[in-house]
C-alpha positions as CSV (number, residue, x, y, z in Angstrom):
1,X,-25.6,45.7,-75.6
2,X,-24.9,42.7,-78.5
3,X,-23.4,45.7,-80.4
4,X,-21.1,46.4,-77.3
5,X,-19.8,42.9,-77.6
6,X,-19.0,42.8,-81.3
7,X,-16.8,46.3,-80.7
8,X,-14.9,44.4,-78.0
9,X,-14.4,41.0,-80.0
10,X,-13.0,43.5,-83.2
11,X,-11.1,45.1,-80.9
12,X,-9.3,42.2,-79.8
13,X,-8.9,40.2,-83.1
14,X,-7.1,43.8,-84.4
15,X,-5.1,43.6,-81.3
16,X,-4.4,40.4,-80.1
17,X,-0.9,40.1,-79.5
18,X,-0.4,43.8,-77.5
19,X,-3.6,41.8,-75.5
20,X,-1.3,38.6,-75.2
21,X,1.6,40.2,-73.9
22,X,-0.5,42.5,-71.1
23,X,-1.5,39.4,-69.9
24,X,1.8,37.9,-69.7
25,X,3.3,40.8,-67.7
26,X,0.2,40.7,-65.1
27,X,0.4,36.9,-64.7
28,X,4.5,37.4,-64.5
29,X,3.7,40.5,-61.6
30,X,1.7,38.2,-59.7
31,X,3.6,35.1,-59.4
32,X,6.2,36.4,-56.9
33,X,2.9,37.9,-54.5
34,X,1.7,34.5,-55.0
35,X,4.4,32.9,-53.9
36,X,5.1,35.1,-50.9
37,X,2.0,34.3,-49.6
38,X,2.0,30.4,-49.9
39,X,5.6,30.7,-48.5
40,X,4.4,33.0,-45.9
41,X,0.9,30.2,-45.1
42,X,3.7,27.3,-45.0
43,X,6.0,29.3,-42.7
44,X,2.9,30.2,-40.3
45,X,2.2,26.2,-40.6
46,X,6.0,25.2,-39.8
47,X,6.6,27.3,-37.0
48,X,3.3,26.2,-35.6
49,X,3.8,22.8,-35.8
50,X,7.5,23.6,-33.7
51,X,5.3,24.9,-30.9
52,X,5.8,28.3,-31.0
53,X,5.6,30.5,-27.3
54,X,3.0,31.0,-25.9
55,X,2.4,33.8,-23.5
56,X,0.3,33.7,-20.3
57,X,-1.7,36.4,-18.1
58,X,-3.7,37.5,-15.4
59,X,-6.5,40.4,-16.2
60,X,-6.7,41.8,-13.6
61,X,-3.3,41.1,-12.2
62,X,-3.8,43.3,-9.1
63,X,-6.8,44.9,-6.7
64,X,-7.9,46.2,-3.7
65,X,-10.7,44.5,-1.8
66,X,-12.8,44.2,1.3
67,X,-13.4,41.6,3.6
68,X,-16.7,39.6,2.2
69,X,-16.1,41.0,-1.9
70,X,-16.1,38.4,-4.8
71,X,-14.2,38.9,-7.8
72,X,-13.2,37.5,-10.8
73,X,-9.4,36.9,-12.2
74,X,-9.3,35.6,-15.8
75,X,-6.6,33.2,-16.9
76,X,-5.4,34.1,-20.8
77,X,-2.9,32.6,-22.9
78,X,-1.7,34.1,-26.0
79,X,-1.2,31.2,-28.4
80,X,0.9,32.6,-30.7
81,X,-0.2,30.8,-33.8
82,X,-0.3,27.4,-31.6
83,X,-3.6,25.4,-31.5
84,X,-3.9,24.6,-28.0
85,X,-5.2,21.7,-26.6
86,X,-4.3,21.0,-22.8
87,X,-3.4,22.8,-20.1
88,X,-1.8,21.1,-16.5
89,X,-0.7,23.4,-14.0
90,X,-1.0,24.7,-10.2
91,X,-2.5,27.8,-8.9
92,X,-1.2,29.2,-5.5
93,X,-3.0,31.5,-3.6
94,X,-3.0,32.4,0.4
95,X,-6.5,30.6,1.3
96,X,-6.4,31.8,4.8
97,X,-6.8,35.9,2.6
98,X,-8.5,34.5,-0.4
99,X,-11.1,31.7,-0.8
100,X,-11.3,30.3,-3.8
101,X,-14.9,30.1,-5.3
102,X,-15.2,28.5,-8.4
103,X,-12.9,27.4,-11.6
104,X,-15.1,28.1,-15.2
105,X,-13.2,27.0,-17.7
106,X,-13.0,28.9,-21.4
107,X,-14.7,27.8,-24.2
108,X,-13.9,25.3,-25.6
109,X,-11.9,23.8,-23.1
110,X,-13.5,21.4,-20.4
111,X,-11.9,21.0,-16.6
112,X,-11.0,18.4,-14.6
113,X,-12.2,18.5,-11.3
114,X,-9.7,18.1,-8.6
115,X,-9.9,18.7,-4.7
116,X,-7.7,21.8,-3.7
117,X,-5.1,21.0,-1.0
118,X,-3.9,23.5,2.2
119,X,-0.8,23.5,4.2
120,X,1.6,25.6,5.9
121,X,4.7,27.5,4.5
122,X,8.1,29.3,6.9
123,X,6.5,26.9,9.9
124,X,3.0,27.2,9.4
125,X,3.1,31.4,9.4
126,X,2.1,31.5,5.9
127,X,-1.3,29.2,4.9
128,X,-1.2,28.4,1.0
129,X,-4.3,26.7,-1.0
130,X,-2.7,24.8,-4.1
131,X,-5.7,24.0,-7.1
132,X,-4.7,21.9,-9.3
133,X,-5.9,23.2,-13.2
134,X,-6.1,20.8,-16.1
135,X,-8.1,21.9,-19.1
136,X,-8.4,19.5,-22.4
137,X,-9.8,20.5,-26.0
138,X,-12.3,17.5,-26.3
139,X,-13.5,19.2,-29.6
140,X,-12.8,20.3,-32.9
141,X,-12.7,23.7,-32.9
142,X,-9.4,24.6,-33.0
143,X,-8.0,27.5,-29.8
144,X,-6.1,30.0,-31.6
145,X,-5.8,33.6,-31.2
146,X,-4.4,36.8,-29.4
147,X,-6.1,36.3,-25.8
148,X,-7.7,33.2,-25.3
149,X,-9.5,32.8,-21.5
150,X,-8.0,29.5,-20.2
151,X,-10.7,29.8,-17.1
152,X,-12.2,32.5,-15.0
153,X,-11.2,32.4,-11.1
154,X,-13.7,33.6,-8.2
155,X,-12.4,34.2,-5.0
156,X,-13.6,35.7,-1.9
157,X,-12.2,38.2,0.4
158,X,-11.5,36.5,4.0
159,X,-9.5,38.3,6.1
160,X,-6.6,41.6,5.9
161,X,-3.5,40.8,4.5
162,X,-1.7,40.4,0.9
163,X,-3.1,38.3,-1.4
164,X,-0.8,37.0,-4.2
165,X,-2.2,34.4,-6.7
166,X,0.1,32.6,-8.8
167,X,0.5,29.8,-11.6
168,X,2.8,27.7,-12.5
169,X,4.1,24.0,-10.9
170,X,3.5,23.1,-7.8
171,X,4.7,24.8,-5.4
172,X,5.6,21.5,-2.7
173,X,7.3,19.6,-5.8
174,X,9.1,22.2,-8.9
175,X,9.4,18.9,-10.7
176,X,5.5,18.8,-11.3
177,X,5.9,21.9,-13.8
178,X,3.6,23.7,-15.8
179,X,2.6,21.4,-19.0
180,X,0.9,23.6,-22.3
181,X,0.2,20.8,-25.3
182,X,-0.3,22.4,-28.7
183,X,-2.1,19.5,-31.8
184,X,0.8,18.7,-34.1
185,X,3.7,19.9,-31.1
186,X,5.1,16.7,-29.6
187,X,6.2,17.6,-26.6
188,X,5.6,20.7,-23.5
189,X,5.2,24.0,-25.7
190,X,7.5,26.5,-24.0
191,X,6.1,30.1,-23.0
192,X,7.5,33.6,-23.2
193,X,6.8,34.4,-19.6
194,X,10.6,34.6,-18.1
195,X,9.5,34.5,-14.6
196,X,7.2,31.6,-13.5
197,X,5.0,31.3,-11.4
198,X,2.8,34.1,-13.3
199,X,1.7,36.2,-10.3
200,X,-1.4,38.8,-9.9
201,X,-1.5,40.8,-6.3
202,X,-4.6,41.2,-4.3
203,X,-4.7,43.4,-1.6
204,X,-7.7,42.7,1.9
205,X,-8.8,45.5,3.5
206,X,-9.7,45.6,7.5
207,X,-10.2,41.8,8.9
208,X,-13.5,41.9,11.5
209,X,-12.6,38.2,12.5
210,X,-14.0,34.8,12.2
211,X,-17.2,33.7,14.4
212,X,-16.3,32.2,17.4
213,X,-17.9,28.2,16.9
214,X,-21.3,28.2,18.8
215,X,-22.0,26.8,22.2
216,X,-24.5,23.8,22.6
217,X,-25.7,21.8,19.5
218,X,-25.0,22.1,16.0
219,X,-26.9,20.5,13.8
220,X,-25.9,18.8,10.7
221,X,-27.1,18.1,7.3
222,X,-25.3,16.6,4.6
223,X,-26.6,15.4,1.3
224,X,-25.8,14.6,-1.9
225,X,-27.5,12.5,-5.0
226,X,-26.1,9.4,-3.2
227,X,-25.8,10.0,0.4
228,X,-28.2,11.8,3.0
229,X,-26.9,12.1,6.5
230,X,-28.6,14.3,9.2
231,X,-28.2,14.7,13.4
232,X,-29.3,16.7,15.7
233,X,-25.9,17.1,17.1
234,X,-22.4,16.8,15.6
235,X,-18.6,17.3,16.5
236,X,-14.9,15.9,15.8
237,X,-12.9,16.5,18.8
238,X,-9.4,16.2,17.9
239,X,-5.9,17.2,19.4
240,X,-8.0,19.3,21.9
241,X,-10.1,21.2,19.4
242,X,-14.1,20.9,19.1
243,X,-14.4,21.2,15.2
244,X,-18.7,21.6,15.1
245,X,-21.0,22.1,12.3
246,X,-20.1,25.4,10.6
247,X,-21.9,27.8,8.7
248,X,-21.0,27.3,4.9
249,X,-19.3,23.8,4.0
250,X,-16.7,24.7,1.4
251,X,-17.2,21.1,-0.5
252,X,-20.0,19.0,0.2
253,X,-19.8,15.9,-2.6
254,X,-20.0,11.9,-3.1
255,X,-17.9,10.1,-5.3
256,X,-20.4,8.0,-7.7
257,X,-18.4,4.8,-7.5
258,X,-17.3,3.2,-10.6
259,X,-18.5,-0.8,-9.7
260,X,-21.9,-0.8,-10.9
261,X,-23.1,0.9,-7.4
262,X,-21.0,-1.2,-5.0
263,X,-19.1,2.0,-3.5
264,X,-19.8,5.8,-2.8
265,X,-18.7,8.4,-0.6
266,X,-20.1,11.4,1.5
267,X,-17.2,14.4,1.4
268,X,-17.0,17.5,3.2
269,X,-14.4,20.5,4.2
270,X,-15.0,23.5,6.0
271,X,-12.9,26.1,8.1
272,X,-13.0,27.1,11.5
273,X,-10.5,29.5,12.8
274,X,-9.0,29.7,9.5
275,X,-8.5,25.8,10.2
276,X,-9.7,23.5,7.4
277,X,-11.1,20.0,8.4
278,X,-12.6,17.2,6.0
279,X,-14.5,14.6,6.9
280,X,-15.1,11.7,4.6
281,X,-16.9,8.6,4.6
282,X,-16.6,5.6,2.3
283,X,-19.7,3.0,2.1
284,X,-19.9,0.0,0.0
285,X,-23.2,-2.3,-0.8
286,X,-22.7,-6.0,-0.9
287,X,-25.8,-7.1,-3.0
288,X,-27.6,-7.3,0.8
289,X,-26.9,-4.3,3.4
290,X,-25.0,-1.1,2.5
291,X,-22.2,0.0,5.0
292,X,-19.9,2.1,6.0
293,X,-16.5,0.9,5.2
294,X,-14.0,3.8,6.4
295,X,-14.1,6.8,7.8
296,X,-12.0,9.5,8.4
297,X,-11.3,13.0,9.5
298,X,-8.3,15.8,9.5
299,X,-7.0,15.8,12.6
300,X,-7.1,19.9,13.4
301,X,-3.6,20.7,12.2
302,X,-2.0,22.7,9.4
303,X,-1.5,21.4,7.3
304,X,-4.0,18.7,8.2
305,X,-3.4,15.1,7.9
306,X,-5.8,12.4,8.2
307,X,-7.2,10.5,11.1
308,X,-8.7,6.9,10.6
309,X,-11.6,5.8,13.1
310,X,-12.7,2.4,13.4
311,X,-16.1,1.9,11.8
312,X,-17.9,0.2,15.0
313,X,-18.8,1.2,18.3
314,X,-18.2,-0.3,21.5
315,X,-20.1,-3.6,20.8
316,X,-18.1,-4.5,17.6
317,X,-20.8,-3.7,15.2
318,X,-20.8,-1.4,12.3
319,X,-23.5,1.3,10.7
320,X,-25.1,-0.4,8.5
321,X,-28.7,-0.9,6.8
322,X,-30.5,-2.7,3.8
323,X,-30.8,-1.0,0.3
324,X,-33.0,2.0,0.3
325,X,-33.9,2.4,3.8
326,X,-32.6,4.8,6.3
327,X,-30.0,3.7,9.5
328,X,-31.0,5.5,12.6
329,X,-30.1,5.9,16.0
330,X,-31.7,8.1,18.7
331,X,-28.6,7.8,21.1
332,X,-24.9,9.4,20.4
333,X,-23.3,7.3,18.2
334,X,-19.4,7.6,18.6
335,X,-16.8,6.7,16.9
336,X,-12.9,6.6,18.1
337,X,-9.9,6.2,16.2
338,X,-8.4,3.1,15.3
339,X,-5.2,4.2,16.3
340,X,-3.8,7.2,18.4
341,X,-5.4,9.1,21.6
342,X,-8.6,7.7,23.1
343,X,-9.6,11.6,23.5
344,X,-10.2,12.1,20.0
345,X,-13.8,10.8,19.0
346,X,-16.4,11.7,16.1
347,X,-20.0,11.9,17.4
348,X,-23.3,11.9,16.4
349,X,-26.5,12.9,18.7
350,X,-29.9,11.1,16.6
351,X,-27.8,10.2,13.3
352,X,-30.6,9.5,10.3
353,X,-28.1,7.8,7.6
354,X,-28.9,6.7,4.2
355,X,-26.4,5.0,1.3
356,X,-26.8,4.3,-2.3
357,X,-29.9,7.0,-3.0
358,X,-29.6,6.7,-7.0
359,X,-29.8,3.0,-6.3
360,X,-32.8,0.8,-7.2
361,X,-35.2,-0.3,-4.9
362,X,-35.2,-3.8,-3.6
363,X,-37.0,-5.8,-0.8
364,X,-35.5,-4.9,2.4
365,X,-36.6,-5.3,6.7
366,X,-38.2,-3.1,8.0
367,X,-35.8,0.1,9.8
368,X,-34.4,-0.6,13.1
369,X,-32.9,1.8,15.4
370,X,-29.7,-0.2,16.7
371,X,-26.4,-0.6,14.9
372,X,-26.6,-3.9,13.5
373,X,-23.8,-6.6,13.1
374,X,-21.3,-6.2,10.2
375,X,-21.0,-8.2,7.2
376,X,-18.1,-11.3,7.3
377,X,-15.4,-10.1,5.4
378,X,-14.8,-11.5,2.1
379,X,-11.3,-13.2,1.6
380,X,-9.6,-12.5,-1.6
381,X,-6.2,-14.3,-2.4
382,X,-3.1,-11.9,-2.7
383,X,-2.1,-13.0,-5.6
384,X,-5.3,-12.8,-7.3
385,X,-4.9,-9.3,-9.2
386,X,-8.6,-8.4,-9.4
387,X,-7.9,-6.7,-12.8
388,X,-10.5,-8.9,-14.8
389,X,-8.9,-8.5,-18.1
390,X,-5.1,-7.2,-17.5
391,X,-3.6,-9.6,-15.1
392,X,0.3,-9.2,-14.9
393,X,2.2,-12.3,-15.2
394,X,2.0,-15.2,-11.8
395,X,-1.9,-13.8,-11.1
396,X,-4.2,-16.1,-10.9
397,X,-6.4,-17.0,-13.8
398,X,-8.8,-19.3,-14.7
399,X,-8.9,-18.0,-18.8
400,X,-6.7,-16.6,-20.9
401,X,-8.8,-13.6,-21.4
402,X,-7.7,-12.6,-17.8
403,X,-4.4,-12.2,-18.5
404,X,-2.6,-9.4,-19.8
405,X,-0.3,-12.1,-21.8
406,X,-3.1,-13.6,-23.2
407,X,-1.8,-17.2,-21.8
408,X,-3.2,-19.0,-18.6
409,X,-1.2,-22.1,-17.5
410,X,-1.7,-23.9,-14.7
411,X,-4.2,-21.2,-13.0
412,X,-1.7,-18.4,-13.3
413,X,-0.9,-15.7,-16.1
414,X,2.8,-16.5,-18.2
415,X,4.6,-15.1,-20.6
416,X,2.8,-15.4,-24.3
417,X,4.9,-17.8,-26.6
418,X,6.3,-16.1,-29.9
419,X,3.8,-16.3,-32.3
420,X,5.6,-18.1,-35.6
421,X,4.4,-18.3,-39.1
422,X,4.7,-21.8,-41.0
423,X,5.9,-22.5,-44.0
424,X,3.6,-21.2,-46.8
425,X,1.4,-18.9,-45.0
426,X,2.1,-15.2,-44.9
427,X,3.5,-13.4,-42.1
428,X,4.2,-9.4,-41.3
429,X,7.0,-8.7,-38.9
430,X,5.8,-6.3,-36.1
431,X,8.1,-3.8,-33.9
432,X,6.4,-1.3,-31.7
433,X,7.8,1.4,-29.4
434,X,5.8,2.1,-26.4
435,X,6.6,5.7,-24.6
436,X,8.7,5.7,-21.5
437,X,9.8,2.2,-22.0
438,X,13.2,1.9,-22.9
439,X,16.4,3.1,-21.9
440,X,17.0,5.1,-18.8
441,X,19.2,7.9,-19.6
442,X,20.4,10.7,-17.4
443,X,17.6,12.6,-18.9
444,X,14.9,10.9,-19.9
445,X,13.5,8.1,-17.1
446,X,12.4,5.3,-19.2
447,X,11.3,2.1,-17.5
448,X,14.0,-0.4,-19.0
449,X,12.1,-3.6,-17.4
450,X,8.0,-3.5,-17.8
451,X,6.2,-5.7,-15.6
452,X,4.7,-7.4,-18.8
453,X,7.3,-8.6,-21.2
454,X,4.5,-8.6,-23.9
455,X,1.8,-7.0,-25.6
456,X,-1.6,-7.9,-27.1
457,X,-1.8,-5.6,-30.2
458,X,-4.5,-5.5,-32.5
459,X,-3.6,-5.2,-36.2
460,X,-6.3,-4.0,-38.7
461,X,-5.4,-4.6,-42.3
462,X,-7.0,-2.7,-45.5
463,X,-6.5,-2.6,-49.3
464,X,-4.6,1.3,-50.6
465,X,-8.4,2.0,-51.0
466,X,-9.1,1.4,-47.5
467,X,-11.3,-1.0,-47.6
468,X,-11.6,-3.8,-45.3
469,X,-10.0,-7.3,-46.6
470,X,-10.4,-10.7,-45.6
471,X,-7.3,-12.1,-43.4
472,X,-7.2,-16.1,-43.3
473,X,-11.1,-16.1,-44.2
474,X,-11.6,-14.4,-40.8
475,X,-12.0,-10.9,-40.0
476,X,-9.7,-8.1,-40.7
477,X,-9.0,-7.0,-37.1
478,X,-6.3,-9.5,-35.6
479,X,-4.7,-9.7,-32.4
480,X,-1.0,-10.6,-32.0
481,X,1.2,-10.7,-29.2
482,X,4.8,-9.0,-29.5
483,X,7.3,-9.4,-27.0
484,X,10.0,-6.9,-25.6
485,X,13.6,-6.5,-26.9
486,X,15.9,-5.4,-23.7
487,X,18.7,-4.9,-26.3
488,X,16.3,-2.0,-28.3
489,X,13.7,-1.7,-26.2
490,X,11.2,-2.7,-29.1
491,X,7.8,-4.8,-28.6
492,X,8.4,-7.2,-31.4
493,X,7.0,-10.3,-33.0
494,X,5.0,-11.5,-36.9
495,X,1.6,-12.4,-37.5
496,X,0.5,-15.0,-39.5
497,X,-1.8,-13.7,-42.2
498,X,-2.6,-17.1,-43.3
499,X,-2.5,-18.7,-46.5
500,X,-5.1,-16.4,-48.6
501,X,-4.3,-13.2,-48.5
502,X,-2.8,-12.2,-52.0
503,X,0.2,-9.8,-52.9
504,X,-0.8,-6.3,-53.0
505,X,-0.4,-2.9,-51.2
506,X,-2.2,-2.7,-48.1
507,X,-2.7,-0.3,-44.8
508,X,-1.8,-1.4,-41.8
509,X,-2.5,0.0,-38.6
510,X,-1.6,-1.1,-34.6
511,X,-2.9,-0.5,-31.4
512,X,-2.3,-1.9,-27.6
513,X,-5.1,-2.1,-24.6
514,X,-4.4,1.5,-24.0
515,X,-3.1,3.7,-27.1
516,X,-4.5,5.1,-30.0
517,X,-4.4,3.3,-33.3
518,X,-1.5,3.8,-35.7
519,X,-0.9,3.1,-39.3
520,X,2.2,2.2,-40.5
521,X,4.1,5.0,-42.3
522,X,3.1,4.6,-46.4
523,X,1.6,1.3,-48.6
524,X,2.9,-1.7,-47.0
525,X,3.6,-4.5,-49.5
526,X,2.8,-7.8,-48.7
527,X,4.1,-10.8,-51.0
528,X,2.3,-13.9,-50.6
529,X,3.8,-16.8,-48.6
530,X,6.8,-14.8,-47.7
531,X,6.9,-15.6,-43.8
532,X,8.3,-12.3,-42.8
533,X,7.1,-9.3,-44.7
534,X,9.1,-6.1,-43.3
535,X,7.7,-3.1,-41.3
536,X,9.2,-0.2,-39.8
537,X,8.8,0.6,-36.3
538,X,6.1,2.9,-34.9
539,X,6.0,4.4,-31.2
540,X,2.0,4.6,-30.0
541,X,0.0,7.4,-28.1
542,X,-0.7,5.8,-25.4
543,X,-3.4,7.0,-22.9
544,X,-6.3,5.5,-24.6
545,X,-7.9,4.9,-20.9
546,X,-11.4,4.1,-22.2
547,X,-10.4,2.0,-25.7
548,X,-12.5,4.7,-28.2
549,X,-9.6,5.4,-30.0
550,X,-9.1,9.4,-29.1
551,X,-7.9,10.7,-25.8
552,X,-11.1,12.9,-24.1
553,X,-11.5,14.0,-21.0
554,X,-12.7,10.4,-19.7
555,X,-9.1,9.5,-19.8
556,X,-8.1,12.3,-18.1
557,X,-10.5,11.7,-15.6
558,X,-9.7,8.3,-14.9
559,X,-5.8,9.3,-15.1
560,X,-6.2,11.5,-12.6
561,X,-8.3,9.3,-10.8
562,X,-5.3,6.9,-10.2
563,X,-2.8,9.3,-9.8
564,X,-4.7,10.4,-7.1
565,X,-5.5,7.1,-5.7
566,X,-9.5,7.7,-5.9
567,X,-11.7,5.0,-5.6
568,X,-13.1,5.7,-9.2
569,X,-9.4,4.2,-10.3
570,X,-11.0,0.6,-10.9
571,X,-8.1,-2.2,-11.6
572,X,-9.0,-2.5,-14.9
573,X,-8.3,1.3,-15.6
574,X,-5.1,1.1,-13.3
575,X,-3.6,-1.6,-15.1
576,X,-4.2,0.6,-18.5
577,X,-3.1,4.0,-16.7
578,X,0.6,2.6,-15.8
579,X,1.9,4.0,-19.2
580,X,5.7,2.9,-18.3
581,X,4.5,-0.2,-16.9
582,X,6.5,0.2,-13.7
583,X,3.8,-0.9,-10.9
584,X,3.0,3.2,-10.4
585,X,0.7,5.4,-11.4
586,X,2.8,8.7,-11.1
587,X,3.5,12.5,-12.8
588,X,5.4,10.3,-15.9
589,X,2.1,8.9,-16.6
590,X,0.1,12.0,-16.4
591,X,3.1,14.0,-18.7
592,X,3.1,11.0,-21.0
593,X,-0.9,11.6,-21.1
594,X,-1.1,15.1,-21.6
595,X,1.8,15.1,-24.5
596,X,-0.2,12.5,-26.3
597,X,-3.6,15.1,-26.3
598,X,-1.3,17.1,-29.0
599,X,-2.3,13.7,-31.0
600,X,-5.7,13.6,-29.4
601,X,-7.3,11.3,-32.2
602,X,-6.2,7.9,-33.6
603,X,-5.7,7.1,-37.2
């Protein structure tokens, strides 16, 4: 083998140059394959970056089926090079044909779960289920590929007829369209299908007909991990229907509560007739007795709208109880609405009712079988703005930290004075631009006049190594307030650095009460005892719901939570969810949301 080697080395030393120029004309062969393909890798990176089309589909898009089959539809997307991260659109299917089972979202995407709606098309002759579909990334792994399954779609057969599914925006309002987010795309990436809503076409054999409701008593039993209600009897009269206790319950669910176990619900829909009715019941606990606080039915029309009933019977009392122990009453217990015909009614024969299950236990009376009296209720001042820590201006107050401004004068929120920097300390000029507030155009419907005229941001400072430094002997995370610009529609303002911070290069990076952090675009230089120390302006992601500095499908949650006007919208996240600061949680808040989950994660 050693003699091998020295043949090879003679070899070369006797023909070195014809060796030299071989290698020369590979290495000049390969540079333009090289460069192809980093061209090529860079182009792929471009164009996915500009959001390329993506292209949506049904599998199977169409079927034959018989009354009682379940079957599966898959959503796809092809992403066309586009990492995907959010989805927000409507599926419309006739739920009077087709029931819809279940909604499994496709790795890796997580759903948002959202109560479907019903109602009547062409006078009611036409009955149409809407589901809502939002689906986030809340991980790293990127969504990429040729078919990607957005989320698989059960349905059951119900009755004969056609069957068509389709997805796009909502069908009662085209301005609610169809929303795909891509990382790095800022903005809706546009698809390839022409024609929206995509449709698929189902087909339901022979109809045998819905059960007549039964005669005599239907019992019920409802529970959940926070609520248990049973009776021996049950039924909603309204508009001249008997709506009893059917056989299935399509949703049977309680809303957790999101103040520390003060509030909960008991939910439920069913159909009879093809007729969908929901009853729902909303308790609160006031450190004493748990109650029920509203309650409420559909009122047996399509589509259905909502019936309120007063919460005590005929003496003026309400159903209440003490923590963990069970109201019951062996009579009827009827309820009647609070406005509206006397001949509607909910009623209850032996109603066993229990609130607040996942609660502790605590000392509580022994069970009684009457309705007892109601709590007083508890009078709060209008303009108190129970927000605790983002109180507009004119709220009451009794500390700053209450207000949104920061400032407290005279027991109610003002404006924040401009902060100024003194002589001989070091200041850093501050403009931020927040999304949707600005100027309304004819295309673009920016809030020109937030409800709060400033902002708290927080300002986090670190060397070009990005380590922390020391700000005025204090910490390196500082909080400023800016105030808006009606002439640019900037949040502006300095912050005084203090007196010992030296000149240098430094990263700078800003964030409000509800975006994602931000660093100011390159080395920011900062000259000692130079009062206003220039900064470009940066526009935030807002959406930051929950203050962890990504947006994950906790804001989402809570978004939707307020957008739908749930209980679980506390005023603390309602007062961060109003993006454009208008007094609304609305669809600009949710679009503004989902565009920002193509940022996803602060700096």
């Amino acid at each position: 083998m050693i003699g091998f080697f020295e043949k090879i080395s003679a070899l070369f030393k006797t023909h070195k140059k014809h060796f030299v120029m071989a290698g020369i004309a590979v290495l000049a062969l390969s540079i333009p394959i090289i460069i192809s393909q980093v061209l090529k890798s860079q182009d792929n990176r471009q164009r996915a970056a500009a959001g390329d089309p993506v292209t949506l589909s049904f599998s199977p898009s169409s079927g034959q089926k018989s009354i009682g089959d379940e079957f599966d539809v898959t959503l796809n997307i092809n992403t066309n090079t586009n990492d995907v991260s959010a989805i927000d659109g409507y599926l419309k299917y006739y739920d009077n044909i087709l029931q819809l089972q279940s909604v499994t979202p496709g790795s890796p995407y997580t759903k948002v779960d959202i109560a479907p709606i019903s109602y009547g098309e062409n006078d009611g002759n036409i009955h149409v289920g809407v589901q809502r579909i939002i689906l986030y990334n809340d991980t790293q792994q990127a969504v990429t590929g040729d078919t990607k399954t957005l989320v698989t779609l059960r349905f059951k057969a119900l009755a004969n007829g056609a069957g068509p599914i389709g997805f796009g925006a909502d069908p009662r309002d085209s301005a609610k369209s169809l929303k795909i987010s891509a990382s790095g795309f800022s903005g809706n990436v546009p698809v390839t299908n022409t024609s929206l809503p995509l449709m698929a076409n189902f087909t339901v054999g022979t109809v045998t007909g819905d059960p007549p409701p039964a005669d005599g008593k239907t019992p019920l039993s409802l529970k959940t991990d926070y609520v248990n209600l049973t009776a021996d009897d049950f039924a909603i009269k309204v508009n001249g229907t008997a709506f009893k206790t059917p056989a299935t319950f399509t949703k049977t669910a309680s809303d957790p509560g999101a103040d520390k176990g003060l509030y909960t619900t008991l939910e439920a829909e069913w159909k009879q007739d093809t007729i969908e009715m929901r009853m729902n019941m909303d308790f609160k606990y006031d450190g004493t007795v748990w109650y029920v606080v509203e309650l409420r039915t559909y009122d047996g029309k399509t589509p259905g709208e909502w019936i309120y009933y007063a919460t005590t019977n005929s003496q003026g009392n309400i159903v209440q109880h003490a923590l963990t122990q069970t109201f019951i009453n062996a009579g009827v217990t009827t309820f009647k609405p609070k406005v509206g015909t006397a001949d509607n009614s909910i009623s209850f024969e032996n109603l066993h009712l229990q609130a607040f299950l996942k609660s502790g236990t605590r000392p509580s009376p022994t069970i009684t079988t009457a309705i007892s009296p109601s709590p007083a209720p508890t009078t709060v001042p209008v303009n108190v703005c129970t927000a605790s820590k983002y109180r507009a201006e004119d709220c009451v107050c009794t500390e700053a930290t209450q207000c949104r401004s920061g400032v407290c004068t005279g027991g109610k929120c003002a404006k924040s004075p401009k902060d100024t920097v003194p002589e001989g300390s070091t200041g850093l000029k501050l403009s931020i631009k927040i999304p949707l507030i600005g100027e309304r155009t004819a295309t673009v419907d920016n809030n020109p006049l937030p409800k709060n005229s400033s902002r708290i941001v927080s300002v986090d400072i670190k060397d070009r190594n990005n380590a922390p430094v020391a700000v005025d002997s204090s910490n390196n995370a500082r909080k400023v307030s800016l105030h808006f610009d009606g002439t640019n529609y900037n949040f502006e303002g300095q912050i005084n650095l203090g007196t010992t911070l030296e000149t240098g290069d430094y990263l700078v990076k800003l964030s409000t009460d509800n975006s994602l952090y931000k660093l100011l675009p390159g080395i920011i230089t900062i000259t000692k005892g130079r009062v206003d120390n220039p900064t470009a302006t940066i526009k935030l992601v807002t959406g930051d719901l929950n203050q962890d500095n990504k947006l994950s499908i906790s804001d989402w949650t809570n978004m939707i939570a307020c957008n739908e006007n749930k209980p679980a919208c506390t005023a603390d996240i309602k007062a961060l969810a109003d993006l454009n600061d208008n007094g609304e949680i609305d669809a600009l808040d949710v679009t503004m949301l989902q565009i920002g989950f193509g940022t996803r994660n602060g700096d």
